[in-house]
C-alpha positions as a printed Julia matrix, in Angstrom:
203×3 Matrix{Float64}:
   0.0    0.0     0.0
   1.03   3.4    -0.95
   2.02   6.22    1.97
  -1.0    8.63    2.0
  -0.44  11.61   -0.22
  -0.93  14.55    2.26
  -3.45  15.37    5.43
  -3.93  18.71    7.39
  -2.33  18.77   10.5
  -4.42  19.98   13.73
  -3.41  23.19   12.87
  -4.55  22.87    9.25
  -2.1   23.45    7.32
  -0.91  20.8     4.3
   1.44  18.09    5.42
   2.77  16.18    2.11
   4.53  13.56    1.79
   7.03  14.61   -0.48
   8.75  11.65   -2.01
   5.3   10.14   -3.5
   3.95  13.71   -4.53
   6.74  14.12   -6.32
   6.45  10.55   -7.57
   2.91  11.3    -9.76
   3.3   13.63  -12.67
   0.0   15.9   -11.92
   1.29  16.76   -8.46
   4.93  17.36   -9.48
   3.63  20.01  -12.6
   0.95  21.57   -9.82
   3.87  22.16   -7.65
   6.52  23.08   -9.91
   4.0   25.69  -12.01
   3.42  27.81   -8.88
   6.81  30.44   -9.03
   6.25  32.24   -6.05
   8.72  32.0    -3.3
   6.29  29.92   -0.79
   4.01  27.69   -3.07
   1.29  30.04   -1.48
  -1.46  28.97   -4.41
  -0.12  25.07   -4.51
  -0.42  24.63   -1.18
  -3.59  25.94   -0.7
  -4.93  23.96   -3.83
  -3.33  20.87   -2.1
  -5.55  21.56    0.71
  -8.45  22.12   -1.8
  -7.85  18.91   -3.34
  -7.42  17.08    0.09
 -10.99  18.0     1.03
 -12.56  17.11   -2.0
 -10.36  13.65   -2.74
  -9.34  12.42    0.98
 -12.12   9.41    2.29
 -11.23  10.84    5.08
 -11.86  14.48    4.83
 -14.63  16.35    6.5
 -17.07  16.75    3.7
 -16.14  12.68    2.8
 -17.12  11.75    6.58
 -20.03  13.75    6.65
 -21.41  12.71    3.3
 -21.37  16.28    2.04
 -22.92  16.59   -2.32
 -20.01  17.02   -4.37
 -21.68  20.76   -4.67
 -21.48  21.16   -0.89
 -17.95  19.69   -0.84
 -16.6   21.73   -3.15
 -17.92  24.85   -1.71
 -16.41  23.85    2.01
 -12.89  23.21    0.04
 -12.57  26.6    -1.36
 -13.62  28.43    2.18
 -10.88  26.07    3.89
  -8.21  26.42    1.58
  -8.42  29.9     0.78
  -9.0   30.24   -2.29
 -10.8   32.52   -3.82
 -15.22  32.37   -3.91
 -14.92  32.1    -7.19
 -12.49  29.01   -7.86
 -12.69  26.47  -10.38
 -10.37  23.65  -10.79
  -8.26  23.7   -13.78
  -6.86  20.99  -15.77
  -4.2   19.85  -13.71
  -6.2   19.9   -10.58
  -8.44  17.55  -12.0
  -5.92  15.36  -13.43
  -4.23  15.67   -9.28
  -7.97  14.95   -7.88
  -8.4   11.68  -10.32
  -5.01  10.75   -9.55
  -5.54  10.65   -5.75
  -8.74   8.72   -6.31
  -6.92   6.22   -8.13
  -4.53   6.14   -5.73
  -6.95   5.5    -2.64
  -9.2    3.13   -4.33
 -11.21   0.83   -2.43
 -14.23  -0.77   -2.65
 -15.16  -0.51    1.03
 -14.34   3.37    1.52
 -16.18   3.86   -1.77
 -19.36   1.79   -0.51
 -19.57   3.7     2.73
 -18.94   7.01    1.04
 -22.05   6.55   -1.45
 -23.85   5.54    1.53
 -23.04   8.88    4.11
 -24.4   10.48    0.78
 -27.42   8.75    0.9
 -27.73   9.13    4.2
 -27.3   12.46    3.94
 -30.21  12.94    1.86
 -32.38  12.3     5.04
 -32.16  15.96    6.6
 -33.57  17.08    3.17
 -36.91  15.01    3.46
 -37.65  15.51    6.79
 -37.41  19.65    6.1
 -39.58  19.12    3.09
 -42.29  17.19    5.05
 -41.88  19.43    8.04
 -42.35  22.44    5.44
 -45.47  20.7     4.08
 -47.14  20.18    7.18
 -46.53  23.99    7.95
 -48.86  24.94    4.9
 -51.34  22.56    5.34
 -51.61  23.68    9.1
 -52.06  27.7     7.78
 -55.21  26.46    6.12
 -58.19  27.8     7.35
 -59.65  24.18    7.54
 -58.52  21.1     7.51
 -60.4   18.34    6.13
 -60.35  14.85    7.35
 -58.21  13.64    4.88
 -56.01  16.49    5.25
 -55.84  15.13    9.12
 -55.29  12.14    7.89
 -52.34  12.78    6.05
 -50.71  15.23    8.62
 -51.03  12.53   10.67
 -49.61  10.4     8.6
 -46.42  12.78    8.13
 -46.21  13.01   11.43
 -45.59   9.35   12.55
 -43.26   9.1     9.8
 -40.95  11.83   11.28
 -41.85  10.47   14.88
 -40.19   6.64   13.15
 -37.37   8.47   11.49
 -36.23  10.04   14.89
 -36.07   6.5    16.33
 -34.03   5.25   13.05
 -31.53   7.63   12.35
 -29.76   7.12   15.4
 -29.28   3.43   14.79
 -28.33   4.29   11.6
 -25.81   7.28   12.28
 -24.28   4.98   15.03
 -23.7    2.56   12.22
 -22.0    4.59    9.77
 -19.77   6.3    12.07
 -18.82   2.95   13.47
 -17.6    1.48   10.06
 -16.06   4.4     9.01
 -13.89   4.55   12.47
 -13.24   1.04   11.64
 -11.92   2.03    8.13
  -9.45   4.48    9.51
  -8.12   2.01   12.33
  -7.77  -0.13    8.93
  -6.29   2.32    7.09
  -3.72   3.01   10.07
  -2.71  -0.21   10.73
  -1.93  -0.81    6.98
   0.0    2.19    6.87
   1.7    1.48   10.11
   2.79  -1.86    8.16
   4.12  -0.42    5.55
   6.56   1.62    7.72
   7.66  -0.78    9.21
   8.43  -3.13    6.01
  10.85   0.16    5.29
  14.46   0.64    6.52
  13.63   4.36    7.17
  10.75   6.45    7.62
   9.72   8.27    4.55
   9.85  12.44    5.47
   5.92  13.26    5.95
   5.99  16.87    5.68
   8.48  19.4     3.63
   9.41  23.44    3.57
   7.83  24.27    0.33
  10.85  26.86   -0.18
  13.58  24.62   -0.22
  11.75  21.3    -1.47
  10.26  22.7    -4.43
């Protein structure tokens, strides 16, 4: 298995692992392209990419849309509102994807998306049962259904517990997966590969 790419330390700034950045073509031209004196721009679309590539991210965990992720990448990295990934970017953000691929992380990714979905339909029914409760009347089929609506909610609130339990619990186990595979890896190495580099001397 391949040492991860980069993460954010608690801080949140980028730390890279240099040797295998430098490795893949896509992250060696993003680097190389920025010609400022700290790799200001590279480093914070590192951090963009990290948020909208890393299983492990925020948005990833929290099964954010690919709208909603994108739009929490740009407001952590710094970039500007109006930021669009070019070219290489992409080519960096399919290369990382490649490079993480696996069927479980991809399973339980789809399915924090899915789950996701839930806070949606609960607003909408909650946002029909407000109109049909500024009626002047309600008819008994209009009971009926509010009714209805209601118990549905009332059985969703004793689900989606269960269910957010679940999810965070197999994603936990993913990482501890993920961490023990990595810690392997280390140790099948005479040295430790350098996790983290000064952008002004490295690059």
């Amino acid at each position: 298995m391949a040492y991860k790419l980069f993460s954010l330390s608690e801080e949140g700034g980028i730390i890279i692992n240099k040797l295998v950045i430098l490795a893949i073509p896509s992250f060696k031209k993003l680097l190389q392209r920025d010609r400022s004196h700290n790799k200001v721009e590279s480093f914070k679309e590192l951090a963009y990419i990290y948020h909208v590539t890393d299983y492990f991210s925020s948005p990833n965990k929290n099964g954010y849309s690919p709208k909603e992720t994108k739009k929490y990448a740009i407001m952590k990295s710094g970039l500007d509102a109006d930021y669009r990934e070019d070219d290489v970017v992409k080519q960096c953000i399919k290369d990382y994807q490649d490079e993480q691929q696996n069927i479980a992380y991809d399973t339980i990714q789809e399915l924090l998306q899915t789950f996701r979905l839930t806070r949606g339909l609960v607003s909408k029914i909650r946002m029909s049962l407000e109109m049909q409760l500024v009626q002047p009347e309600v008819t008994i089929d209009v009971a009926n259904d509010i009714l209805n609506k209601i118990g549905f909610i009332i059985d969703a609130s004793k689900k989606i517990p269960v269910i957010t339990k679940d999810l965070k619990k197999a994603v936990t186990e993913l990482e501890l997966e993920k961490e023990d595979l990595d810690a392997d890896t280390i140790r099948g190495t005479k040295e430790l590969v350098p996790m983290s580099a000064d952008p002004r001397r490295d690059f």
